[in-house]
C-alpha positions as CSV (number, residue, x, y, z in Angstrom):
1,X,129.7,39.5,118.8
2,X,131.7,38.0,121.4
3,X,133.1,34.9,118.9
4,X,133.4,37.9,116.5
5,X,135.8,39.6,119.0
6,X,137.7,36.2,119.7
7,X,138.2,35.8,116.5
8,X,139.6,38.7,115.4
9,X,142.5,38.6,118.2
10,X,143.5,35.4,117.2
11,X,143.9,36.0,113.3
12,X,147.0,36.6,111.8
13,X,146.8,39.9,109.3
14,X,148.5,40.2,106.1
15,X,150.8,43.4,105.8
16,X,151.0,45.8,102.7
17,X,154.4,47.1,103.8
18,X,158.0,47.0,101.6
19,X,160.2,44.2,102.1
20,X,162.9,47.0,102.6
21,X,162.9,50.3,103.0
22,X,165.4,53.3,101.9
23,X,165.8,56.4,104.0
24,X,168.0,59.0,102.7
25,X,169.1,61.8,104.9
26,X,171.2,64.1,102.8
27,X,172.8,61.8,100.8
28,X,173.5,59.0,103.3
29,X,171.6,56.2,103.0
30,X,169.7,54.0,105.3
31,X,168.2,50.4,104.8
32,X,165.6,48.9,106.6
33,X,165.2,44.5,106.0
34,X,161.5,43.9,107.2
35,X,161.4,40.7,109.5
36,X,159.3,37.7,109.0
37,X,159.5,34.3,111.2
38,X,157.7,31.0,109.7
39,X,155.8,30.0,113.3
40,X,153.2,27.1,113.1
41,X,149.9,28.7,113.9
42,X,148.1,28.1,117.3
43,X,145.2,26.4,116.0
44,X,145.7,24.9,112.8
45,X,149.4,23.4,113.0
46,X,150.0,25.8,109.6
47,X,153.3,26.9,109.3
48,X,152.6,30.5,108.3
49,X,155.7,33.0,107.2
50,X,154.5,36.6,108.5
51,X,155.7,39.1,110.2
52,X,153.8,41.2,113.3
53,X,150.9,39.3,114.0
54,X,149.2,43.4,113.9
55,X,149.9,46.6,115.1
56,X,148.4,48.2,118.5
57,X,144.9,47.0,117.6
58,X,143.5,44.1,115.5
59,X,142.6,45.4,112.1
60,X,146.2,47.9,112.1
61,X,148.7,46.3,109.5
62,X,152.3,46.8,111.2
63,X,155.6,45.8,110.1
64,X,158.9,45.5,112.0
65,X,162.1,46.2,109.9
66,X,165.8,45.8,111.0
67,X,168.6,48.3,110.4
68,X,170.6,46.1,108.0
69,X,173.2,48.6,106.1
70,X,174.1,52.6,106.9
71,X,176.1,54.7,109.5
72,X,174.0,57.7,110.4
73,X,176.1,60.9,111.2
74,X,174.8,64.4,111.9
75,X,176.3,67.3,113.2
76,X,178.8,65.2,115.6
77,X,176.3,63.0,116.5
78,X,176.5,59.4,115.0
79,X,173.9,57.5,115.2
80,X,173.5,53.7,116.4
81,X,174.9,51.4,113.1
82,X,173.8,48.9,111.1
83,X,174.5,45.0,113.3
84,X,173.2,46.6,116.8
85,X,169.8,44.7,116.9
86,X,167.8,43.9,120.0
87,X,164.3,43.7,119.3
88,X,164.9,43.7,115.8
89,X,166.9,40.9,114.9
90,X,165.1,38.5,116.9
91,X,164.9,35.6,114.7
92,X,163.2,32.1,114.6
93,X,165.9,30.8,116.3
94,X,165.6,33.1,119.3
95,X,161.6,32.2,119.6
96,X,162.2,29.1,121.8
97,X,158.5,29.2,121.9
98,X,156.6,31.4,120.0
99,X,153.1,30.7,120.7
100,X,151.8,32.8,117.9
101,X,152.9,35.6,115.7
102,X,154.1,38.6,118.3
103,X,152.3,41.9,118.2
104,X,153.5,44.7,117.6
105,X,152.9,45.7,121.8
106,X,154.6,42.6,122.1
107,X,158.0,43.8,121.0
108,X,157.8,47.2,121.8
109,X,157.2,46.1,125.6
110,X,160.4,44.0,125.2
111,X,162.2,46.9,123.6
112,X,161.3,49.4,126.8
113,X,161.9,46.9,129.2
114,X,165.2,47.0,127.3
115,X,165.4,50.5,127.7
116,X,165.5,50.5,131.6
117,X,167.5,47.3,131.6
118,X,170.5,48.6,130.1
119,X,170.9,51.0,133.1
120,X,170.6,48.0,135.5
121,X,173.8,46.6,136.3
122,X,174.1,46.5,139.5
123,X,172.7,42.7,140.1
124,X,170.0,40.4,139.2
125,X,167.3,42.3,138.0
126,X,163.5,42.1,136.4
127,X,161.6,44.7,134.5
128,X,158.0,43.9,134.0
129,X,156.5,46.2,131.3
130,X,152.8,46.4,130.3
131,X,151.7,49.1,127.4
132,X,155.1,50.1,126.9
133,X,155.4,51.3,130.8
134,X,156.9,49.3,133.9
135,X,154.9,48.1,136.2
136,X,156.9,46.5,138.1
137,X,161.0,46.9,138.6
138,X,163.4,45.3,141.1
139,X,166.8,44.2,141.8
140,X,167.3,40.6,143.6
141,X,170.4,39.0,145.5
142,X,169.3,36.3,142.7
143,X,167.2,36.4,139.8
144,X,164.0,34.7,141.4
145,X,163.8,37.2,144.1
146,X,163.7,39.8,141.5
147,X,161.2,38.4,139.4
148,X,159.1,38.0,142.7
149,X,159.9,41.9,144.1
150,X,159.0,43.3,140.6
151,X,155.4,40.8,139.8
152,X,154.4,41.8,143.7
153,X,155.3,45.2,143.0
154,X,152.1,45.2,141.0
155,X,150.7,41.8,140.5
156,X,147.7,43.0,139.0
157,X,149.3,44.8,136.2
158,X,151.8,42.0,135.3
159,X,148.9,39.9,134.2
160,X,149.7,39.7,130.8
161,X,152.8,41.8,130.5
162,X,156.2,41.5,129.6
163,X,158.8,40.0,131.9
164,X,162.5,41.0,130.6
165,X,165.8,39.6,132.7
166,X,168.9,40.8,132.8
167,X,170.6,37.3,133.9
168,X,169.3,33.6,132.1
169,X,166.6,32.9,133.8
170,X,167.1,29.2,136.1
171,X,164.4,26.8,136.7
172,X,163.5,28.5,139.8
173,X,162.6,31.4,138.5
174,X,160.9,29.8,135.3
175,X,159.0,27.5,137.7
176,X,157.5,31.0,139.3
177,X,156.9,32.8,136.2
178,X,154.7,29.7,134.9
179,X,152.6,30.6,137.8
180,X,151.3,33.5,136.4
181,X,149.8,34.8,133.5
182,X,152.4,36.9,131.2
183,X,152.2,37.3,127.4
184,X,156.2,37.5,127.0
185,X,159.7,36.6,128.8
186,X,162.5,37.6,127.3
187,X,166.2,37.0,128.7
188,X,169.6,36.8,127.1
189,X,168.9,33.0,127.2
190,X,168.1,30.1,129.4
191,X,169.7,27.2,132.1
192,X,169.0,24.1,130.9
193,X,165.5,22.6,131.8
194,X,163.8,26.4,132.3
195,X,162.2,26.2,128.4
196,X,160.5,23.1,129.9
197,X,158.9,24.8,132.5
198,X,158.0,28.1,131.2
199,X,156.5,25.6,128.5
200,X,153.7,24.7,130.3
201,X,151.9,28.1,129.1
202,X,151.4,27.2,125.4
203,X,151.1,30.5,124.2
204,X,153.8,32.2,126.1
205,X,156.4,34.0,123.8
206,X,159.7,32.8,124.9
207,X,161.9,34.9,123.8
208,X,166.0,35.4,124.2
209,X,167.6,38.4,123.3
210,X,170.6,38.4,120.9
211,X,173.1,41.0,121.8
212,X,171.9,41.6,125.6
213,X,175.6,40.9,126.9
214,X,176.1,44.0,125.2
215,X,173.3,45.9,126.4
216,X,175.4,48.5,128.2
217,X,177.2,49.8,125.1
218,X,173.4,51.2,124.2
219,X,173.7,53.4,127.3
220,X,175.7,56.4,125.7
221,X,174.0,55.7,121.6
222,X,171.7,57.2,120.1
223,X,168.8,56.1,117.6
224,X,166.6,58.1,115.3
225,X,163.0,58.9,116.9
226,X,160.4,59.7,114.3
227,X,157.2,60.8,115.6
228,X,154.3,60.5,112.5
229,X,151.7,63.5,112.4
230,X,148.2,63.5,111.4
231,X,148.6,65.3,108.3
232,X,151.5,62.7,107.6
233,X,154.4,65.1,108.3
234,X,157.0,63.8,110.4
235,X,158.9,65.3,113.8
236,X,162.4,63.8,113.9
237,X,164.7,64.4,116.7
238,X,167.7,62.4,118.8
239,X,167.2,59.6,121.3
240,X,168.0,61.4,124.3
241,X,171.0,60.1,126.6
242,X,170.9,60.1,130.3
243,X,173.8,61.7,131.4
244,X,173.4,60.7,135.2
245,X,176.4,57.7,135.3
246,X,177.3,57.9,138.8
247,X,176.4,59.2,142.2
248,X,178.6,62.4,141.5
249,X,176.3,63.9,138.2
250,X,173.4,64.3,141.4
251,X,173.7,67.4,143.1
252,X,172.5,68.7,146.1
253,X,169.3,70.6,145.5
254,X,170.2,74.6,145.4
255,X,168.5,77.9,144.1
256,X,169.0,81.5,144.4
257,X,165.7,83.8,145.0
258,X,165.8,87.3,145.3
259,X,169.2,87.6,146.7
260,X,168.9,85.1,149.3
261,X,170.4,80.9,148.5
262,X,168.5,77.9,149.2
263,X,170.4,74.5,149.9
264,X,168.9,71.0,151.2
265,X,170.5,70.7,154.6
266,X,170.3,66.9,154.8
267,X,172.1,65.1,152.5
268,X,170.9,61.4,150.7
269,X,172.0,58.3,153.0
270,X,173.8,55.6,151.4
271,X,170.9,53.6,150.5
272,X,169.0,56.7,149.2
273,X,171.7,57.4,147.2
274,X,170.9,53.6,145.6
275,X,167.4,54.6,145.6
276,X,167.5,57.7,143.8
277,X,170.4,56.3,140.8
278,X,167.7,53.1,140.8
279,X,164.9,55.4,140.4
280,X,166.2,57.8,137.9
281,X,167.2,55.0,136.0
282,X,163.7,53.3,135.9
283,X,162.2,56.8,135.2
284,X,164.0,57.0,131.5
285,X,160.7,54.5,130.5
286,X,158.5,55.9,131.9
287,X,155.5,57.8,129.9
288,X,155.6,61.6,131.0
289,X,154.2,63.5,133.0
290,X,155.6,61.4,135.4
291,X,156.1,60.5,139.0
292,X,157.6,57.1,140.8
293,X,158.7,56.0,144.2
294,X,161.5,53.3,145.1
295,X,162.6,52.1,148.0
296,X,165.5,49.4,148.8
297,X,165.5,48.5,144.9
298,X,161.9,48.0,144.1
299,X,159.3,50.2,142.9
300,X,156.8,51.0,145.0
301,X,154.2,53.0,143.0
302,X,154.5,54.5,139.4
303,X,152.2,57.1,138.3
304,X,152.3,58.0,134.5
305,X,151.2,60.3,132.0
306,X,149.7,63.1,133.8
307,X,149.2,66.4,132.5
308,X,149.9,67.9,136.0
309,X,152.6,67.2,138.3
310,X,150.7,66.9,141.8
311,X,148.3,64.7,140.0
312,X,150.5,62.0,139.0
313,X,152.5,62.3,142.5
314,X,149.1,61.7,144.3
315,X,148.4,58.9,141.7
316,X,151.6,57.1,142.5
317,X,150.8,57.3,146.0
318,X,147.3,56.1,145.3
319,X,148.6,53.3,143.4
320,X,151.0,52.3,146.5
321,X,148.9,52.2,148.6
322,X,146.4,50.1,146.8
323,X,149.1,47.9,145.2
324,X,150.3,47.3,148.9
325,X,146.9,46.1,150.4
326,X,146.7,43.9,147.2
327,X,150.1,42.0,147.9
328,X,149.4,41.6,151.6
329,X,146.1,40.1,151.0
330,X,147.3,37.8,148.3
331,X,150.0,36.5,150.2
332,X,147.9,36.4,153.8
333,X,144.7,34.9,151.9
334,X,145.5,34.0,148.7
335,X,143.2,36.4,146.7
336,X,143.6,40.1,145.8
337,X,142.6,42.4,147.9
338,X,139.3,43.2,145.1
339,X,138.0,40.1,145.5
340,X,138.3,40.1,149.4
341,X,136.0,43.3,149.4
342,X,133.8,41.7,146.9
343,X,133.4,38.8,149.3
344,X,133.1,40.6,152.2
345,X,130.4,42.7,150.4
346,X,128.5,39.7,149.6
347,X,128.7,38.2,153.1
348,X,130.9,35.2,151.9
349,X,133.8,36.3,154.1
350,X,134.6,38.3,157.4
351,X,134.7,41.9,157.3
352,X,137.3,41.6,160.4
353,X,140.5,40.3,157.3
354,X,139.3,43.8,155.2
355,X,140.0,46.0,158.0
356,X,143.3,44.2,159.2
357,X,144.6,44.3,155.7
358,X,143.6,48.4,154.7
359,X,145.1,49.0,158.9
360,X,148.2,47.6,157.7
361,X,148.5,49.4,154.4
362,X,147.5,52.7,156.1
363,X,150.1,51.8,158.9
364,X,152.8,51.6,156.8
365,X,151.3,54.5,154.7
366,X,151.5,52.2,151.3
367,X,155.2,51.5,151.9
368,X,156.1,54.9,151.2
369,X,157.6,55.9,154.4
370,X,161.4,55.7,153.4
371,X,160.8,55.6,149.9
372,X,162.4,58.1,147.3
373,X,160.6,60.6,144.9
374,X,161.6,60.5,141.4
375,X,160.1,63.2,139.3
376,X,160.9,63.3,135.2
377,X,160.9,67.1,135.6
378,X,160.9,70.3,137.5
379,X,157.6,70.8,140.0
380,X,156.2,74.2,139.1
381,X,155.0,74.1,142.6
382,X,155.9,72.8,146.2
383,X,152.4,70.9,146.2
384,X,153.6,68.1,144.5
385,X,156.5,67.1,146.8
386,X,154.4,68.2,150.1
387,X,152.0,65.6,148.8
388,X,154.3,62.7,149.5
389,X,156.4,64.0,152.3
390,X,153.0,63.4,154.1
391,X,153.7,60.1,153.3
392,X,157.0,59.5,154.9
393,X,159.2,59.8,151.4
394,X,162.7,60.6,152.7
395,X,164.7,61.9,149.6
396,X,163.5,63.0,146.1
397,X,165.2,63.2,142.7
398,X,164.2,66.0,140.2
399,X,165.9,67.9,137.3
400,X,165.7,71.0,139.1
401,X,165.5,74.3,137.0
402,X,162.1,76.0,138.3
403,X,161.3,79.3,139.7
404,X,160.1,78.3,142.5
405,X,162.7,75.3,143.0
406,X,163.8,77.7,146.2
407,X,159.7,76.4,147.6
408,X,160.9,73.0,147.2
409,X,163.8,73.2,149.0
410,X,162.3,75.1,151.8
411,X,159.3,72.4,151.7
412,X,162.2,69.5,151.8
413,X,164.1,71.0,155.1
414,X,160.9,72.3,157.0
415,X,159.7,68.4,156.9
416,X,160.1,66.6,159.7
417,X,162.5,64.4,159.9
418,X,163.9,66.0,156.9
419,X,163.9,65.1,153.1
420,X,167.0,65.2,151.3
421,X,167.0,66.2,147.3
422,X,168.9,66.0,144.7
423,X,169.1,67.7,141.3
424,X,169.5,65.8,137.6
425,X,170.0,68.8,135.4
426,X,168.5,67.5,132.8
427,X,164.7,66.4,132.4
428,X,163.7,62.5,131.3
429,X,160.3,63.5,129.5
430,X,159.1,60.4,127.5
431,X,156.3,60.5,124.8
């Protein structure tokens, strides 16, 4: 069974799909070019012309097609045009190491990481995605100290993931990467000698990006998003567009209840101000419900995909603090902080390194204390923000909107020292 299983990841499936499709949305046309790359194959040397290597699962047929011809308008919204392509037009050329046919989780992590990166313009920068979510996001003063903020972020989620830059990645920072496990780096290309290094993991996708010096102009464009239903109907609906540009479209948390205003009394420092743009920029790929803290550039714990709000804001907690012990005890021992309580358990080592790593991380309360809140939507209910101001969060960004926003507020300036918040006025929901 377990060759069986081996076996099936490593085949490459034949697709069923058009060479092109035709979309017509009242009278104006659409064409979609399917892609195929000819990529030797891992095992036999065969040059083999295919497309995805398969969909989500092995045993899914998926195609990927580019927008090759059409200029979508609606309403006064037009759409992004034909000649845009990220992820799409990524040809052979571009796979400066393919490894083996990408999947189709392959390129939709690229295209999320994507999705967050275009926000991120402020320096050198890293998005590490796994299963289309970010586990890990940082700025660096250089690349490599990106790369190394957003893999300890959450080391053990990277394993396997998608590592996007926004700069070409040097041989420093290709010379870290090949010490971990990843399944993709992508980059809008790469300093002479990095190929070489990153090399050394045969079937790494390598992958540069045509069109990433462009990335920004995706900021303010929309795309069609089709959403297929069981019964084969479809949902169609705009991209949505974060209108949050600048420190300015944040606004002081206020609400009026029964007569009587509500304002936060403590206004964002400078570097929460960073904090909360950073965070609300990493939140527009994130899975909803959602819930993620940031501090000085990084994220420190993203919870996901909740159905409740206080839920995923205790998750995120629950996953900085455990991704906090993990890094300290990797970089103090060499080993994650499991396999430390595994030893420990099993006698093999002393039970004296357990407790000094979890009295650090409980210390310094996961490295949440200073940390900003970012929530994709309203809380219904105060519980969710007390949750973290227990935990030393200092500022929190929210749409806003609720009934019982005036709760919030009152929650925010009772804390001690108090927590400053900030309103989107719109909601970042992502499904």
């Amino acid at each position: 069974m377990a060759g069986d299983l081996k076996k099936m990841y490593k085949t490459v499936m034949d697709d069923h799909f058009p060479t092109e499709i035709t979309m017509s949305f009242g009278g104006q046309v659409l064409t979609y070019q399917k892609k195929s790359w000819k990529i030797p194959d891992a095992g036999s040397g065969e040059v083999i012309e295919k497309g995805l290597r398969y969909g989500e699962n092995p045993g899914q047929e998926a195609a990927l097609y580019e927008l090759v011809q059409g200029n979508l308008l609606l309403g006064e919204c037009q759409f992004i045009e034909a000649g845009s392509g990220l992820v799409s037009a990524i040809s052979e050329e571009d796979m400066l190491q393919s490894g083996k046919h990408p999947g189709k989780i392959n390129l939709t992590d690229v295209d999320n990481a994507l999705n967050i990166m275009k926000y991120l313009d402020a320096g050198p920068a890293s998005v590490i995605v796994k299963h289309n979510n970010p586990c890990g996001v940082a700025y660096g003063t250089t690349l490599l100290e990106a790369y190394e903020k957003a893999d300890m972020a959450d080391r053990i989620a990277a394993f396997g993931g998608c590592a996007l830059f926004n700069q070409p990645v040097d041989k420093a920072t290709a010379e870290r990467i090949s010490e971990n496990y990843l399944e993709v780096v992508a980059a809008p290309d790469y300093e002479a000698g990095s190929v070489e290094i990153l090399s050394k993991r045969a079937n790494l996708r390598i992958i540069r990006v045509p069109g990433m010096d462009r990335i920004a102009q995706f900021v303010g464009k929309r795309f069609v998003d089709f959403k297929s239903l069981i019964d084969g109907g479809l949902i169609v609906q705009q991209s949505p567009l974060n209108r949050i540009k600048s420190l300015e479209d944040l606004k002081l948390a206020t609400a009026e209840y029964q007569g009587k205003t509500y304002t936060i009394e403590r206004k964002p420092t400078e570097q929460e101000y960073a904090d909360l743009m950073f965070g609300w920029q990493v939140e527009q790929g994130v899975t909803s419900n959602s819930v993620i803290y940031v501090k000085d550039g990084v994220t420190v714990g993203i919870g996901t995909g909740e159905q409740d709000r206080v839920g995923v804001a205790e998750i995120g907690i629950f996953k900085a603090y455990t991704k906090y012990a993990d890094a300290l005890c990797f970089k103090r021992y060499g080993l994650p902080h499991k396999d430390l309580a595994l030893q420990v358990e099993k006698g093999e080592a002393d039970i004296e390194r357990l407790k000094e790593i979890e009295a650090e991380t409980s210390a310094a309360k996961g490295g949440l204390m200073g940390a900003s809140m970012v929530s994709d939507a309203f809380f219904p209910f105060r519980d969710g923000v007390d949750v973290a101001i227990k935990e030393g969060i200092s500022a929190i960004v929210q749409a806003g909107g609720s009934m019982r926003d005036f709760e919030v507020i009152e929650a925010c300036n009772e804390a001690d020292p108090q927590v400053s918040m900030v309103f989107t006025g719109q909601r970042a929901f992502k499904h």
